[in-house]
C-alpha positions in Angstrom: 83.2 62.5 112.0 86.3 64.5 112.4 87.3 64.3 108.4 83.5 65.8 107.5 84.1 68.6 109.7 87.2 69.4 108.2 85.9 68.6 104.4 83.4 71.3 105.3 85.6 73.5 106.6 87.6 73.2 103.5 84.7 73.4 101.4 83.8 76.7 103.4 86.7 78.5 102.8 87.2 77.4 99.0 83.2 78.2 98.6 84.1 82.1 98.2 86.8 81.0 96.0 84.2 79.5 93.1 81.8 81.8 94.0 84.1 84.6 92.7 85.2 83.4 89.5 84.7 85.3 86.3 83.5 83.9 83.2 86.7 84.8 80.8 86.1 87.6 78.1 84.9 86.6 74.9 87.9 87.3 72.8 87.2 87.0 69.2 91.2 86.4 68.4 94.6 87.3 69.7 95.2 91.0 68.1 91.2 91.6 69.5 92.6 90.6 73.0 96.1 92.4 72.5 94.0 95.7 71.9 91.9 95.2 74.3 94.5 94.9 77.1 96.3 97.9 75.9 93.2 99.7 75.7 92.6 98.6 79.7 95.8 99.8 80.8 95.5 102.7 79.6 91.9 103.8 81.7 91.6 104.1 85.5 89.2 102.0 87.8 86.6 104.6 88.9 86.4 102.7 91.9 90.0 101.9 93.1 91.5 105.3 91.7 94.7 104.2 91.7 94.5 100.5 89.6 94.1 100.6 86.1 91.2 99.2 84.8 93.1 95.7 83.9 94.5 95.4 87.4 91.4 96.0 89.1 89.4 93.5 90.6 86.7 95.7 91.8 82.6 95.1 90.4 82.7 98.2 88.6 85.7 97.1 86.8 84.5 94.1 85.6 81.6 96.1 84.1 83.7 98.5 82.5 85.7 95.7 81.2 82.8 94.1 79.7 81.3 97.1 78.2 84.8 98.4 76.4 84.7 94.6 74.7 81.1 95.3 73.8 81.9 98.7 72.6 85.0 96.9 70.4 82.7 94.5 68.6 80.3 97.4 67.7 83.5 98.5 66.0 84.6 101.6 68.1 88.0 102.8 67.7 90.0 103.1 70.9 89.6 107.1 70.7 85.8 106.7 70.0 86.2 104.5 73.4 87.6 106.6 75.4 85.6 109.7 74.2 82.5 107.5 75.4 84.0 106.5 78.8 85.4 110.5 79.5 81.6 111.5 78.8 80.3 109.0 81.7 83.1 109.5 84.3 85.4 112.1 83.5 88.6 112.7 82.5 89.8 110.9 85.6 89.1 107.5 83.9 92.2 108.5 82.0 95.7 107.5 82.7 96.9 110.3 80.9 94.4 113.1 81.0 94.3 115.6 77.9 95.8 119.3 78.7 92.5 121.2 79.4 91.4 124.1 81.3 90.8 122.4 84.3 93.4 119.4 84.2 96.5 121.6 84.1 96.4 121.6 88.2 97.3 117.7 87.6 99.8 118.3 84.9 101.4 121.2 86.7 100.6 120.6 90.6 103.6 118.7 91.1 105.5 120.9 89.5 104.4 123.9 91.6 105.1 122.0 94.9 108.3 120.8 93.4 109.3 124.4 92.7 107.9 126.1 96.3 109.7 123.0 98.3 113.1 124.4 96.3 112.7 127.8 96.8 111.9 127.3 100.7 114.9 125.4 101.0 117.1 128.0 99.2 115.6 130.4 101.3 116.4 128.2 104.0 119.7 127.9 103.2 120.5 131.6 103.1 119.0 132.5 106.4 121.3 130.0 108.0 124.5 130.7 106.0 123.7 134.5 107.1 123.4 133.8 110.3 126.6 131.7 110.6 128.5 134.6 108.6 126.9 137.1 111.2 128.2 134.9 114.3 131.4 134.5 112.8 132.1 138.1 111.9 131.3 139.3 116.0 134.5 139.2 117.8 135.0 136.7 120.4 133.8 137.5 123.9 131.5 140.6 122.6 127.8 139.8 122.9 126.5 143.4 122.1 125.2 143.4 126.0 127.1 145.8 127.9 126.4 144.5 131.6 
C-alpha cells in the first residue's frame, strides 16, 4: 500500500514535467537551425523583457518561436523578420534597437545619468575640499564669535 502511494506521488510531481514538454522545432537542416538561433538571440521575449527570445520559456515565446520558423520557410530574410516582428510589438522586441526619434532616450539615458552622477560628485568634491581649505585657513582658537 505504502509503495502505490509513493508511485503516485512520484507520478504527481513528474505529471507537470510531461505535461510541459515541447514538441522540438522542425528544423529543415543544420545552417536552417544555426540561423534560426542567431536570429532568436537576437529579439527580446515580450513577455519576460529581459530574456531573449531563445532563453525564454514563457507561452508567448514559444509562439514567437514558432512563427519566426514559419516566417523562415516562407523564405523571409532575417531583416524582413524583424521588420515584421517591430510592426506587431515594437522596437522593444529588439536587442539592439535602431537609432530613432524616440529610442535615443535608451541609447543615451545611461549616458546622461552616467554624466549627472559625475558632475554631482565633482561638485561634491569641491564643496568639501573648500570647506576643508576654509577651516584650515581660520587660525586656531578664532571662531568668528566674539563672546
Amino acid at each position: 500500500m505504502m509503495r502505490m502511494r509513493v508511485a503516485a506521488l512520484l507520478l504527481g510531481l513528474l505529471l507537470p514535467l510531461i505535461a510541459s514538454a515541447v514538441d522540438p522545432l522542425p528544423f529543415r537542416d543544420a545552417a536552417e537551425e544555426a540561423r534560426f538561433r542567431a536570429l532568436a538571440a537576437e529579439l527580446r521575449c515580450v513577455m519576460c523583457q529581459n530574456q531573449s527570445l531563445a532563453d525564454s520559456d514563457a507561452p508567448i515565446a514559444h509562439d514567437l518561436r514558432r512563427q519566426v520558423l514559419e516566417l523562415m520557410h516562407a523564405g523571409k530574410n532575417d531583416d524582413e523578420i524583424k521588420a515584421f516582428l517591430t510592426e506587431r510589438y515594437t522596437d522593444f522586441v529588439l536587442y539592439k534597437p535602431p537609432m530613432r526619434g524616440h529610442t535615443l532616450v535608451i541609447w543615451l539615458g545611461p549616458l546622461i545619468v552616467l554624466a549627472a552622477g559625475a558632475l554631482f560628485v565633482f561638485s561634491l568634491v569641491r564643496r568639501r575640499a573648500k570647506q576643508l581649505d576654509e577651516s584650515v585657513k581660520a587660525p586656531e582658537g578664532e571662531t568668528g564669535e566674539d563672546w
